[in-house]
Every structure is written in structure tokens, then in C-alpha cells.
C-alpha positions as CSV (number, residue, x, y, z in Angstrom):
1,X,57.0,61.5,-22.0
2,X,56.1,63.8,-24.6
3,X,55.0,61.4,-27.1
4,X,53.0,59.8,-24.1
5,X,50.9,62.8,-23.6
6,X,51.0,63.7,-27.8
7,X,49.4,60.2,-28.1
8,X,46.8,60.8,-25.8
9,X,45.3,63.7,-26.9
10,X,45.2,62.1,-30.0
11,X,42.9,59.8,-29.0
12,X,40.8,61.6,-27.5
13,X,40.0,64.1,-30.3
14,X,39.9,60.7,-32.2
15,X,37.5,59.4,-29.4
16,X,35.4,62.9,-29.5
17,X,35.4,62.6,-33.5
18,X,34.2,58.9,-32.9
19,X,31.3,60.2,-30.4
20,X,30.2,62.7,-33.0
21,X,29.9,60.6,-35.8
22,X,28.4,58.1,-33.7
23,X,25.9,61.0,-33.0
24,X,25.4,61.9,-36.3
25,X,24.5,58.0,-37.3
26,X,22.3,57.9,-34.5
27,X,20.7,60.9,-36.1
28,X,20.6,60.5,-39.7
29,X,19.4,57.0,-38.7
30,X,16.1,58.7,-36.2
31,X,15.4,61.1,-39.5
32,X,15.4,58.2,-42.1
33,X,12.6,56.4,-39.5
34,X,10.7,59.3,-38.7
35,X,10.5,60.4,-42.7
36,X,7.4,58.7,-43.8
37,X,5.2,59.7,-40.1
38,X,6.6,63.6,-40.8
39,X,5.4,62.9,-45.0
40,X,1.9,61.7,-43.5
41,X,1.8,64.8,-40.9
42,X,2.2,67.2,-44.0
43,X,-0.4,65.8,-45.8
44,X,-2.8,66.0,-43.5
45,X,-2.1,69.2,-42.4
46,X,-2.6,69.7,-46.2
47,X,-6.0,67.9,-46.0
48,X,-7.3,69.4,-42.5
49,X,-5.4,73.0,-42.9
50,X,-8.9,74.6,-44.9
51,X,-11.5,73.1,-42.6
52,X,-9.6,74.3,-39.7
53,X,-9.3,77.7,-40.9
54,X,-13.2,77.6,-41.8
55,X,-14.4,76.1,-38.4
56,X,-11.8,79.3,-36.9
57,X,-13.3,81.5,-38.9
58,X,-16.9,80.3,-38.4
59,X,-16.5,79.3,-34.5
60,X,-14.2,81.4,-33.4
61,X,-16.1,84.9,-32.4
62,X,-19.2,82.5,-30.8
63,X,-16.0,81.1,-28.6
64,X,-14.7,84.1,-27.4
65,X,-18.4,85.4,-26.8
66,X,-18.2,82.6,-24.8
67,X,-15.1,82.8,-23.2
68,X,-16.4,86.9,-22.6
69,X,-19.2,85.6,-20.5
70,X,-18.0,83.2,-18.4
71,X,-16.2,84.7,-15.2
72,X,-15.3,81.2,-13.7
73,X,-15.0,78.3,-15.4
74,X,-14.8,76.3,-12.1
75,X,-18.1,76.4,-11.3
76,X,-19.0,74.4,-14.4
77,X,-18.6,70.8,-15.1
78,X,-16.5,69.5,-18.0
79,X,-18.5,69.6,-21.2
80,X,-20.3,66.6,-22.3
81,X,-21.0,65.3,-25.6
82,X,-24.5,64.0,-26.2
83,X,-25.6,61.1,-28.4
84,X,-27.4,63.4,-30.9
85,X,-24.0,65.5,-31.2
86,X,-25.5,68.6,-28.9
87,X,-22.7,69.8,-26.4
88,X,-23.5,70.9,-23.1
89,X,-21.9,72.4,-20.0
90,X,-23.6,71.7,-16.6
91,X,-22.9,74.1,-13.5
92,X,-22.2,72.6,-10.6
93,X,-24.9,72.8,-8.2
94,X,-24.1,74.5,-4.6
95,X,-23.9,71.3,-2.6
96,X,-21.2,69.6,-5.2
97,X,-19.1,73.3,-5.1
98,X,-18.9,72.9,-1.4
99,X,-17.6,69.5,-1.6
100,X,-14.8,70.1,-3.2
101,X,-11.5,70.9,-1.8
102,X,-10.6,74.8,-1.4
103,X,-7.6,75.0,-3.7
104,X,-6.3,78.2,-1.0
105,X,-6.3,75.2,1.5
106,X,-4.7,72.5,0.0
107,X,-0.8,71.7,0.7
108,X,2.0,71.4,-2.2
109,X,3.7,68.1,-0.9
């Protein structure tokens, strides 16, 4: 009886064992595939990282003016994109912010 239960619990740390390298294979397998996108997301955050930090630095105190201003953004359409590259935000006129549903009102289902 002994060598009953000995034998079992040896295969099941050899099972576990097998489970963990199986693991490991799955995941030195994920990492060889993912290599070239995660070399390719490096360089360009090489490429991108100094216009980035010059748009922040150039854009970012008109932003938070921005964000300083505006008490509620609700009341504002999303932004739009024109064709000659202008941005604009449109506020929602009084007859399209009664329209829409009171958010107090609504019910979580």
C-alpha cells in the first residue's frame, strides 16, 4: 500500500513538473513570436519619443488652459476635424441638451 501511494505522488510532482515546463514552452514560445513586434515598438518609440516630448512641451500649457476653462465638457460635442486641419468643438445647442437622457435618471440593468 505504501508503494501505491509513494508512486502516486510521484506522479504527480512529475505531472506538476510536466505542467510547468509545458508552461514555460508555451512561454518561451509567445516571447520568440512577439520579439520582432516588441523590436518594432522600441524603435518607434525611439523615432516618435522627441516629437512627443516637443508637441508636450509646446501643447501642453494651451491644453490645460483649456482644460482650466471648461467647467463641463458635456455640453460640448465631440471635436471635429476639418478638411483644412482646423479642430473645432461645437456646443450643444439648448434643444439637443434637453434631448438627451438625464444620466441621474437612467437605470444600471
Amino acid at each position: 500500500m505504501t508503494t501505491l501511494v509513494s508512486a502516486q505522488d510521484d506522479e504527480q510532482e512529475q505531472g506538476l513538473s510536466l505542467m510547468e515546463r509545458g508552461a514555460q514552452m508555451l512561454m518561451e514560445g509567445l516571447m520568440r513570436e512577439m520579439e520582432p513586434a516588441m523590436d518594432g515598438l522600441q524603435d518607434m518609440a525611439e523615432e516618435f519619443g522627441p516629437a512627443l516630448r516637443e508637441f508636450t512641451s509646446q501643447m501642453g500649457p494651451a491644453l490645460r488652459n483649456l482644460l482650466e476653462e471648461v467647467e463641463d465638457w458635456s455640453v460640448y460635442h465631440p471635436p471635429e476635424l476639418l478638411e483644412n486641419g482646423d479642430i473645432i468643438i461645437r456646443r450643444k445647442t439648448p434643444q439637443e441638451l434637453e434631448s438627451e437622457p438625464d444620466a441621474d435618471n437612467q437605470i444600471d440593468i
